[in-house]
LONU-853356 format. One record per residue (C-alpha): residue number from 0; x, y, z negated. Coordinates in Angstrom, 3 decimals. Each point is the difference from the previous one (the first is absolute). Layout:
REM residues N
<node><i>NUM</i><c1>X</c1><c2>Y</c2><c3>Z</c3></node>
...
***
This chain:
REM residues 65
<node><i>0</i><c1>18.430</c1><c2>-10.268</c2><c3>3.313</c3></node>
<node><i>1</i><c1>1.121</c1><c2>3.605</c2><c3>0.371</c3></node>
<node><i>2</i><c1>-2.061</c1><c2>2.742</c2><c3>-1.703</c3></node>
<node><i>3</i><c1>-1.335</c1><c2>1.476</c2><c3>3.137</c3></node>
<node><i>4</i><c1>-2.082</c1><c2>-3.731</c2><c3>0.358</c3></node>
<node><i>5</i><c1>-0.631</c1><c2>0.077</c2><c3>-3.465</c3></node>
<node><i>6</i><c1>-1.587</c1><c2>3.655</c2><c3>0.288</c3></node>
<node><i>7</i><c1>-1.955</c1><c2>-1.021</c2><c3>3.169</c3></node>
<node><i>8</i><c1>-1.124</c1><c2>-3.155</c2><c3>-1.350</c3></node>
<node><i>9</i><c1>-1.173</c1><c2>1.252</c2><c3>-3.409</c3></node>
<node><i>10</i><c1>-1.716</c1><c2>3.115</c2><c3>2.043</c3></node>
<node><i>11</i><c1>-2.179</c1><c2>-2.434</c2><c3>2.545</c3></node>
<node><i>12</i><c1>-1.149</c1><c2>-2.158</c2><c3>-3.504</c3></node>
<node><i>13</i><c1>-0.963</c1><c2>3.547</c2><c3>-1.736</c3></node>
<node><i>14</i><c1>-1.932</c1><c2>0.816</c2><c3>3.654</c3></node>
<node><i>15</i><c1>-2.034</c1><c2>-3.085</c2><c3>0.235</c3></node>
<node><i>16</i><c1>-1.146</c1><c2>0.616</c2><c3>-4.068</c3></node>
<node><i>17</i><c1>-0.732</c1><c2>2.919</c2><c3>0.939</c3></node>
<node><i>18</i><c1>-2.543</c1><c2>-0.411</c2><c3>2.735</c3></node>
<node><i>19</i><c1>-1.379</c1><c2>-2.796</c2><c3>-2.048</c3></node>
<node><i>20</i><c1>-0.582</c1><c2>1.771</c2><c3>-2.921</c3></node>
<node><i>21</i><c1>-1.893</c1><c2>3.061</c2><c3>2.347</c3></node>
<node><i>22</i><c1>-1.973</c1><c2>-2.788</c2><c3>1.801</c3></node>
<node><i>23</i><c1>-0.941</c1><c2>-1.409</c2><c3>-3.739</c3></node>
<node><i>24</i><c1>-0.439</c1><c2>4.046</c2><c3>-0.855</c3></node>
<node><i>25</i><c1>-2.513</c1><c2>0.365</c2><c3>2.782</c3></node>
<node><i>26</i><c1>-1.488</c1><c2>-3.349</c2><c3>-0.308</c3></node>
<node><i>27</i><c1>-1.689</c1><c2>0.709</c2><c3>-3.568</c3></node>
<node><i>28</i><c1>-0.461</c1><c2>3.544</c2><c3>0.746</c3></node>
<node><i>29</i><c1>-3.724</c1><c2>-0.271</c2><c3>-0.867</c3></node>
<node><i>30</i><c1>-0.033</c1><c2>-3.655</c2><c3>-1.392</c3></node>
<node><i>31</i><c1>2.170</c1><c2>0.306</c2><c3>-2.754</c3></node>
<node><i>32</i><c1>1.265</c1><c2>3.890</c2><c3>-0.733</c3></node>
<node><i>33</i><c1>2.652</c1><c2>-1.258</c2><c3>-2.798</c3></node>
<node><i>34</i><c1>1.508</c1><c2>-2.846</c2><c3>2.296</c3></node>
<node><i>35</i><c1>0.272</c1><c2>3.231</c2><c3>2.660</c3></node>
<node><i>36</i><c1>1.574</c1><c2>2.083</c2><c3>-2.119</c3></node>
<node><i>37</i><c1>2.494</c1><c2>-2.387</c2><c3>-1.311</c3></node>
<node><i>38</i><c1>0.907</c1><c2>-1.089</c2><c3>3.491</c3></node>
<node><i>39</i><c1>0.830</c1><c2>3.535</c2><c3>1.343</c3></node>
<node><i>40</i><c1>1.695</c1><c2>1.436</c2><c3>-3.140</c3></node>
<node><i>41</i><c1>2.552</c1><c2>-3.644</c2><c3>0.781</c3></node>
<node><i>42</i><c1>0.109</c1><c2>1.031</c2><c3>3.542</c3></node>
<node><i>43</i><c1>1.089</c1><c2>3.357</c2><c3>-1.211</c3></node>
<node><i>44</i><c1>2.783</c1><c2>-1.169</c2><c3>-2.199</c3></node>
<node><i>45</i><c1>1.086</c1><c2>-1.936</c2><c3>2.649</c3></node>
<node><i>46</i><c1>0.100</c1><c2>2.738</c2><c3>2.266</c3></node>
<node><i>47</i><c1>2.071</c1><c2>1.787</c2><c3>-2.358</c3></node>
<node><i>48</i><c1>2.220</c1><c2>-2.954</c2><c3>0.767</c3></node>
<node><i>49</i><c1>0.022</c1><c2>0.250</c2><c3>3.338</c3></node>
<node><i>50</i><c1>0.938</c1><c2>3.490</c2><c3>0.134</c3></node>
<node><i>51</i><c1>3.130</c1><c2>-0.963</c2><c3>-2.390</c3></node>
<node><i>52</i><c1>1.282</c1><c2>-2.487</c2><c3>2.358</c3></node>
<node><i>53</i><c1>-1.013</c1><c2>2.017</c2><c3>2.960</c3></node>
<node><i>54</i><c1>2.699</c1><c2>2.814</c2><c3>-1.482</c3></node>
<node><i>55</i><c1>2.818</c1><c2>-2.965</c2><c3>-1.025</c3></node>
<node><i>56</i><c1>-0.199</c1><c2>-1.982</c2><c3>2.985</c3></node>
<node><i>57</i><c1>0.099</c1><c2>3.549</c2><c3>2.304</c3></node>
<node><i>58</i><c1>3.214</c1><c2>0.954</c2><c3>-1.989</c3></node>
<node><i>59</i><c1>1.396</c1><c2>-3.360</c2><c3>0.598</c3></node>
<node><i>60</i><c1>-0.307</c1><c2>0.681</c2><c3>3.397</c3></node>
<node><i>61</i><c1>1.680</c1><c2>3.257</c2><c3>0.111</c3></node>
<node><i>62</i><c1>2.606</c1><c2>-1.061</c2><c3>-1.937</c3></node>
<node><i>63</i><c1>1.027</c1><c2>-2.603</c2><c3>2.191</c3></node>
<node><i>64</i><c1>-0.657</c1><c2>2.264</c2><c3>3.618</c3></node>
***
């Protein structure tokens, strides 16, 4: 598997946690405030993830343009 698929599919697993963990965030919202919080500061870290392979996988691409 070449790193470009690698990249792409480690960036659509980090996409679907993501919107899980904001559905979770909004589900306890005003159930559960702790669960909330927990939920968004994940989906945060994982966003921080995102970004990182955002930035590889776009100089990846350049490289090989």
């Amino acid at each position: 598997m070449s790193r470009i698929n690698q990249l792409q599919t480690y960036k659509k697993h980090l996409q679907e946690r993501y919107t899980k963990l904001l559905e979770k965030s909004n589900d306890y919202r005003f159930i559960d405030e702790n669960k909330s919080d927990f939920a968004a500061f994940k989906a945060m870290r994982i966003q921080t993830k995102l970004n990182k392979v955002s930035y590889l996988e776009s100089g990846t691409l350049n490289v090989i343009s």
